[in-house]
C-alpha positions, -999 to +999 in steps of 0.1 A: -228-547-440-240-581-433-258-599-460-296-612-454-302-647-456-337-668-457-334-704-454-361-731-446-362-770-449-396-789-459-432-777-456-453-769-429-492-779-434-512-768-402-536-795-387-565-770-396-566-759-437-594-753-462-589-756-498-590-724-521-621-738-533-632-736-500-617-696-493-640-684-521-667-701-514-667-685-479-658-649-494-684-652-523-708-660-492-695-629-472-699-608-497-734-614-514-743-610-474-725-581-470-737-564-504-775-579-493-774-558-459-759-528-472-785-526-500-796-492-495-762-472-492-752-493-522-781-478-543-775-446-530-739-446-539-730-442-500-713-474-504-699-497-535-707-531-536 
């Protein structure tokens, strides 16, 4: 049986990042908004926050 092998050279940074201060910033803000529209089926258990 042939043996796997995974082998890369450097780094690759796309033109286009955000930091992962930035990520959780942007999910924290999804997520109040998210928790703020679905409100009612939270508080009726329908739904968890």
């Amino acid at each position: 049986m042939p043996h796997a092998v995974i082998a890369a050279t450097g780094i690759f940074t796309p033109e286009d990042s955000i930091s992962n201060e930035e990520l959780v910033a942007a999910y924290d803000a999804w997520a109040e908004q998210w928790n703020t529209d679905n409100a009612r089926a939270i508080a009726e258990g329908e739904l968890e926050p």
